[in-house]
C-alpha positions, 0 to 999 in steps of 0.5 A, spaced: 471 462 499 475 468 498 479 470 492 485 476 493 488 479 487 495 481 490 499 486 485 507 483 484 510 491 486 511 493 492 510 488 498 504 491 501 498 489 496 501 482 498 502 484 506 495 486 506 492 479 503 496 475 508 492 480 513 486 478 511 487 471 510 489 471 518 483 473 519 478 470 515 482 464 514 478 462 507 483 465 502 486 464 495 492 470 494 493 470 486 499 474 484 505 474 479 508 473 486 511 467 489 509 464 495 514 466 500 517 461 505 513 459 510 506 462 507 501 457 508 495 460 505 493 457 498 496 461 492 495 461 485 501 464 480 500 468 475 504 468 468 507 475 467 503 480 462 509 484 461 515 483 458 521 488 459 524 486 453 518 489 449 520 497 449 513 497 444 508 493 446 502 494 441 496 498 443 497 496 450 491 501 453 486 498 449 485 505 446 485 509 453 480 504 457 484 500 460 490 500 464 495 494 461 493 489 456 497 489 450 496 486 444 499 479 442 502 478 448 502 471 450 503 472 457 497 477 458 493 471 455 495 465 459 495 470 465 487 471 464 485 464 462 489 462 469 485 467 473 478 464 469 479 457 470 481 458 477 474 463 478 470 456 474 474 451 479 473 455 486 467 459 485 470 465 490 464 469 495 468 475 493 475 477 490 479 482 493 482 485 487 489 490 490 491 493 485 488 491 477 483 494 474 482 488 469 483 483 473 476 487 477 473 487 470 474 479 468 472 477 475 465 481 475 464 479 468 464 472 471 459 475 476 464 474 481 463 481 486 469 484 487 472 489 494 477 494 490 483 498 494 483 504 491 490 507 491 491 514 493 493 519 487 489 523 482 485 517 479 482 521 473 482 516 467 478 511 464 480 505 465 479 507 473 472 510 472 470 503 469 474 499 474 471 502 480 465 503 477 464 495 476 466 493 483 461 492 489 465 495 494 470 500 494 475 501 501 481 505 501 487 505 507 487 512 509 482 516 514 475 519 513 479 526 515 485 524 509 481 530 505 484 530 498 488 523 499 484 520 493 482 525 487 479 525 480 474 520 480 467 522 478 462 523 485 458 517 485 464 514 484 469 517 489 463 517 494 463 509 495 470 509 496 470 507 504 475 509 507 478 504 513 484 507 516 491 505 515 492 498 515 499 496 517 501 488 520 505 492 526 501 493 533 499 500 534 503 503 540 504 509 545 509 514 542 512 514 551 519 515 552 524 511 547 529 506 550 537 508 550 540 513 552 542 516 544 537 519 539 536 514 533 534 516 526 531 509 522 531 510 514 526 506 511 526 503 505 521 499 500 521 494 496 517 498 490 523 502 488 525 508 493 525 516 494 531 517 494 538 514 492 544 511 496 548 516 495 543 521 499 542 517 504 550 517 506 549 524 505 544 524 510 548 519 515 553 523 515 550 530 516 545 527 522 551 530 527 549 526 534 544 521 531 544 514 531 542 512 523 539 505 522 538 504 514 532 499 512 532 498 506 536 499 500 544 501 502 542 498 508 540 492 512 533 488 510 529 485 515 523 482 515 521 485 522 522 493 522 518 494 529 524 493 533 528 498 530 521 502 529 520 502 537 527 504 539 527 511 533 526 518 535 524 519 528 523 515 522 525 517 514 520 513 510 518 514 502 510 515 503 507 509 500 502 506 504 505 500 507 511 505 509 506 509 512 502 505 516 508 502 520 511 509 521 504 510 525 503 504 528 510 505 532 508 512 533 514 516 531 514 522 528 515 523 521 520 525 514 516 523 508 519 523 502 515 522 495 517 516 491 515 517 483 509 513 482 503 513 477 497 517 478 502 521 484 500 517 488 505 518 494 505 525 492 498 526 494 499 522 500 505 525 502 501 533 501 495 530 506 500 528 511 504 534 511 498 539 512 494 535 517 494 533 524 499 528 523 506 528 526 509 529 519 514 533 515 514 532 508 521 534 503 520 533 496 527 529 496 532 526 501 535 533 502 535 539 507 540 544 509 540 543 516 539 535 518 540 536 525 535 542 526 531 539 521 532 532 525 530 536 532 524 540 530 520 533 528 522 528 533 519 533 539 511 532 534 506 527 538 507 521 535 501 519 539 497 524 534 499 518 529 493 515 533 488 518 527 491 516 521 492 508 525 488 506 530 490 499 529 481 498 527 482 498 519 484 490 519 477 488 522 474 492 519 477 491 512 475 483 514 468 485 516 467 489 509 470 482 505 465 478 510 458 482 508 461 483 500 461 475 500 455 474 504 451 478 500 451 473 494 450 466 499 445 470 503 449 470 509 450 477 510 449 480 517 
């Protein structure tokens, strides 16, 4: 049994659990989240533990050494209870925790292993130290050749991190000549709060002279499916969050990642490792420039196949692999 803690922000901590349970079948994802339609995988929801009413929740860091847990909150206390009692009934192998440093803490202190993901960004603080420290395996999603992807945690610490690749539910592809005759420009969004305003992406649509402009997203069109589109671009916009990532890579299309602002700068470490490395990426502070279509010509001729690096389509058995040996460690099953 496989306990998965999937943070409700965003969609890829979920995306990433509903990865694993395709492969490994015995999996229980635990999240603020509402099981969408059509997920059959077991699924326990959780209360909230914040309240966006409250502008002064009481010392809700513990005095620094730990990320949320405010004090009195009603919430936070039926949450973790849910969690306890659901870590008593099922007797998980291993919990997947993506992300929560308490939620790691409370399942180790039931003795339960834990796999932490750890984000990119600069995690220096002490609630992350205690955290990571705790769990039995540590993985992130990005390659081994992502120097400086993952800084601030003390050696030992960062030492454990195993990097797995770039996980993405999209099938990994051959970059190739694009189908249709026009250059078509996708601008993928997110679900997590985007790197750039509606406002700039009408800017940007009206600047792309010759361009076909496909929004995803918010002052767009959502789909569930985005790897059509993905494999008709000639260049994709994306925020640089991992999930966005990922998919840009696993079609293999060059790339323009903008930095949403997010805790730790984590999109913005992410971002300045792309933009430096061997990726088929150019990195813009915001959804702005003084030339879109020169901008626009410059990336679409960089080798989507460079993406091959970032995402070679291995990092979902891997992950499995690492979750299976973590789990078999403590029934003495382990390979």
């Amino acid at each position: 049994m496989i306990g998965y803690y999937a943070h409700h922000h965003g969609s890829g901590h979920l995306r990433h659990a509903l990865t694993l349970a395709e492969r490994l079948g015995d999996v229980t994802v635990l999240s603020s989240l509402a099981r969408p339609d059509g997920v059959r995988v077991p699924w326990l929801e959780l209360p909230m533990d914040a309240d966006p009413a409250d502008p002064a929740p009481r010392d809700p860091t513990a005095g620094g050494a730990l990320h949320w847990a405010p004090l009195g909150h009603r919430g936070l206390a039926r949450r973790t209870a849910a969690v306890s009692a659901w870590l008593e009934q099922a007797r998980p192998d291993v919990v997947v925790c993506d992300v929560s440093q308490e939620v790691a803490l409370l399942c180790r202190l039931h003795g339960v292993p834990v796999v932490s993901v750890v984000p990119p960004g600069h995690r220096d603080d002490a609630a992350h130290h205690l955290g990571l420290r705790a769990a039995t395996r540590l993985c992130g999603f990005w390659p081994a050749s992502a120097d400086g992807v993952l800084t601030g945690l003390p050696d030992d610490v960062a030492a454990r991190v195993e990097p797995l690749g770039a996980l993405s539910r999209l099938a990994t592809r051959s970059s190739g000549r694009r189908p249709g005759g026009g250059r078509r420009l996708v601008v993928l969004g997110g679900r997590g709060g985007d790197a750039w305003t509606t406002e700039q992406v009408r800017r940007l649509e009206a600047d792309a002279t010759g361009w076909q402009v496909d929004v995803l997203g918010p002052g767009g069109t959502w789909v569930d499916d985005p790897a059509p589109l993905l494999a008709a671009a000639d260049v994709v916009v994306v925020q640089a969050g991992q999930n966005a990532v990922a998919e840009a890579a696993a079609c293999r299309v060059p790339t323009i990642a903008v930095a949403a602002a997010r805790p730790f700068d984590e999109q913005v470490a992410t971002a300045a490792v792309l933009d430096r490395g061997p990726w088929p990426v150019v990195a813009l502070p915001r959804l702005e420039h003084d030339d879109w279509p020169a901008l626009l010509d410059r990336v679409a001729v960089l080798d989507g196949d460079a993406w091959a690096t970032w995402c070679d389509g291995g990092a979902a058995d891997r992950f499995a692999a690492l979750v299976r040996e973590t789990a078999g460690a403590l029934t003495g099953t382990a390979a």
